[in-house]
N, C-alpha and C positions, 0 to 999 in steps of 0.2 A: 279526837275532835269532840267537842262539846255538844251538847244535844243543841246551843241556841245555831251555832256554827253549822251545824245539817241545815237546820231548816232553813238559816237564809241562806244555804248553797239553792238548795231542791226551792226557794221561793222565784231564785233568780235564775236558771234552769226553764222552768212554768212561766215567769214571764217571758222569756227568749223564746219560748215554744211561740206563743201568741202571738206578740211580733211579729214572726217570720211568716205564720200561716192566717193571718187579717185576711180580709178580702178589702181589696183596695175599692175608696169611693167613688163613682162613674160622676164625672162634675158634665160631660158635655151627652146629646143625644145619639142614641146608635143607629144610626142609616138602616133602611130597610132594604130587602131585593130590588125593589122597583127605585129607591133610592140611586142606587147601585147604577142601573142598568141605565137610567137616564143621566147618569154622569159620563158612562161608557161611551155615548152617542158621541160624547162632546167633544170626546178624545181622538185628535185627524189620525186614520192609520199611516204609520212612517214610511211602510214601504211603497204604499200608491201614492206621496206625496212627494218621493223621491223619483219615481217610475214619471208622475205628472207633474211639474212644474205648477202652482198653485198659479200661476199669471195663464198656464193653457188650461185649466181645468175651467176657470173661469171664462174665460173668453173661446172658446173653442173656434178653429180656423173649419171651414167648409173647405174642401177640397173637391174642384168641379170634373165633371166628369164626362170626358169628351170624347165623343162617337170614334172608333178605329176605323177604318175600311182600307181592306185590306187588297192590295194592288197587285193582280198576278202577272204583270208585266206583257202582258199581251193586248193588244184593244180590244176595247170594249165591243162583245157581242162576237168577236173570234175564239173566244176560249174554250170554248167546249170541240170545236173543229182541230186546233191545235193538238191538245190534248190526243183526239183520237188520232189523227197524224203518229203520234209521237207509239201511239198504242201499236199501229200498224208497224210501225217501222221495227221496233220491239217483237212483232210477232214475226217479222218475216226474218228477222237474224234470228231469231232464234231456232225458227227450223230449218234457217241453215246449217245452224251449226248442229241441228240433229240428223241432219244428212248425214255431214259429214262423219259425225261418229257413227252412224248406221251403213256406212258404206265401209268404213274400218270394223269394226264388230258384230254387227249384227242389227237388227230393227229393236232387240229383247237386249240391248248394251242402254244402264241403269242412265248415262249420261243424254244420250237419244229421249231416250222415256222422260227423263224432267225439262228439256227442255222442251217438246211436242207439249207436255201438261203446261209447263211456261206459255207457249204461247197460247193455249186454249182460254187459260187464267186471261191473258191480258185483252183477248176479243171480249168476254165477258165483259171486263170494266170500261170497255169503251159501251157496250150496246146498253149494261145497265144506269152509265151514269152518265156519258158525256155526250151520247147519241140516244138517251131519255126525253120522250115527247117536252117533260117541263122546259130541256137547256134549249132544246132545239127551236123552241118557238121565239126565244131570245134573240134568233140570231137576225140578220139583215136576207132580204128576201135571196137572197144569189147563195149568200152560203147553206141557207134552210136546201137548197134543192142539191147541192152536196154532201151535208147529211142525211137526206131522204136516199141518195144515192149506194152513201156509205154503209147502213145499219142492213139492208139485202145481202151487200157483198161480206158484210162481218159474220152473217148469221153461215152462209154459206161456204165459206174459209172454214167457219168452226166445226160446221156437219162434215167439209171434208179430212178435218185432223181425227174428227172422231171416230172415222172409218176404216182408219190409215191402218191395212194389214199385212202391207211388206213395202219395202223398199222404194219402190217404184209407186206406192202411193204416195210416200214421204215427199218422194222428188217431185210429183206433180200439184202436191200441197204446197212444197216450198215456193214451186213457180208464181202459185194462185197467190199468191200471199206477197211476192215481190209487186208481181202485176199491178195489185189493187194499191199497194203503197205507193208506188210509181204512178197512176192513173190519180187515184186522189189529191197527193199534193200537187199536180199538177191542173185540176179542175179550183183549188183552194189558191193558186197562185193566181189563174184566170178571174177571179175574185175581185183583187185587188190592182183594177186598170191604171193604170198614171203613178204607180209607186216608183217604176224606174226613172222615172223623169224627175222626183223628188228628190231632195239631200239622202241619199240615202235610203237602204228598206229597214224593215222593222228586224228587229232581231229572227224573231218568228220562222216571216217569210223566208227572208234571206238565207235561212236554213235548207227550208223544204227547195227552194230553188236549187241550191247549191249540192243537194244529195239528189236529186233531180238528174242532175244534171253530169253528176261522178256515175250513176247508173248508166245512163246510154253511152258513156265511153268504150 
C-alpha cells in the first residue's frame, strides 16, 4: 500500500473516531429537582383513583350516624330483677345437681365442687351487677323493695355455699336456694297486677310464673 493510501485510511479511521465520540448539542433547557417534583404533584396517583372514583372524591357522600339502643326484650325498668331471677334459678339447679353428685361420690367428687363454685359465681353477678345500688334505683317503687329483698337473701345463700362441709350442708344450701328462687319470683309476679287480664303476659313473667308454678307440683 502506498504511503498516500495509509494515510487517507488512518485520516478516515480519526475522523470516525470523532463522529462517534462528539458530545451532542443540548437545544432545549434541563429541568431541575424542584422542576421535577412539582410536575410530580400533578401527576393523579392510579391506584387511589381507581380505589376512588374521581365523581366521590370530589363530592364526598356524608353518611349519618344514627343513635342504636339496644332493646333487651324485657320492660323497661324490669331488667335488672329478671336477670337476677334467672341468676337464682341457675344457682339453685345447680347445687342440685351438686347434691346429687355428692350423694353418688362424695362432697370432694370434682363434678359437686364446680358446680357449688357455679353457683357461688352466679350469686356474685347478681349482687354485683343486677342488684347494684345504680340498676336498682332504676326500678319502679314495688320492684325496688324486691330487690332490696333479694340482695340479703343472695349474700346469705353465698355465706352458706361457702361453709358447705359435708353433705348435709349441701342439701340444706340446695333447699335455701330453691326457696329464695321460688319466693322471689313469686313477689316479682305480685308486681305486675292486671297482666292476666291482658292479651297475654310478657315473655319474662310468664316464665317465672310458669316455673312457679311446675315447683309446687
Amino acid at each position: 500500500m502506498s504511503l498516500r493510501d495509509t494515510l487517507l485510511n488512518e485520516g478516515i479511521k480519526i475522523g470516525a473516531y470523532f463522529i462517534r465520540n462528539r458530545k451532542p448539542k443540548i437545544t432545549t433547557t434541563i429541568p431541575t429537582i424542584q422542576d421535577l417534583e412539582e410536575r410530580l404533584k400533578g401527576i393523579p396517583n392510579p391506584k387511589i383513583t381507581e380505589q376512588f372514583p374521581q365523581s366521590v372524591l370530589e363530592n364526598p357522600v356524608e353518611i349519618p350516624v344514627e343513635s342504636v339502643s339496644i332493646e333487651t326484650g324485657a320492660e323497661k325498668g324490669t331488667a335488672c330483677n329478671i336477670c337476677t331471677m334467672e341468676h337464682f334459678s341457675v344457682t339453685s339447679g345447680a347445687l342440685a345437681e351438686a347434691l346429687r353428685f355428692a350423694q353418688n361420690e362424695g362432697l370432694n367428687s370434682k363434678e359437686a365442687i364446680k358446680r357449688m363454685r357455679q353457683a357461688s359465681q352466679e350469686l356474685n353477678m347478681a349482687e354485683r351487677i343486677d342488684l347494684a345500688p345504680e340498676e336498682v334505683t332504676k326500678l319502679p317503687e314495688d320492684e325496688k323493695e324486691v330487690a332490696h329483698w333479694a340482695l340479703p337473701q343472695s349474700r346469705d345463700l353465698r355465706h352458706s355455699i361457702n361453709a358447705i362441709k359435708s353433705v348435709e350442708d349441701l342439701e340444706k344450701a340446695s333447699a335455701q336456694a330453691a326457696n329464695i328462687a321460688d319466693t322471689f319470683s313469686e313477689k316479682l309476679i305480685k308486681c305486675k297486677p292486671g297482666f292476666e287480664t291482658k292479651e297475654g303476659l310478657p315473655t319474662e313473667i310468664a316464665a317465672l310464673k310458669k316455673m312457679v308454678e311446675e315447683r309446687k307440683r
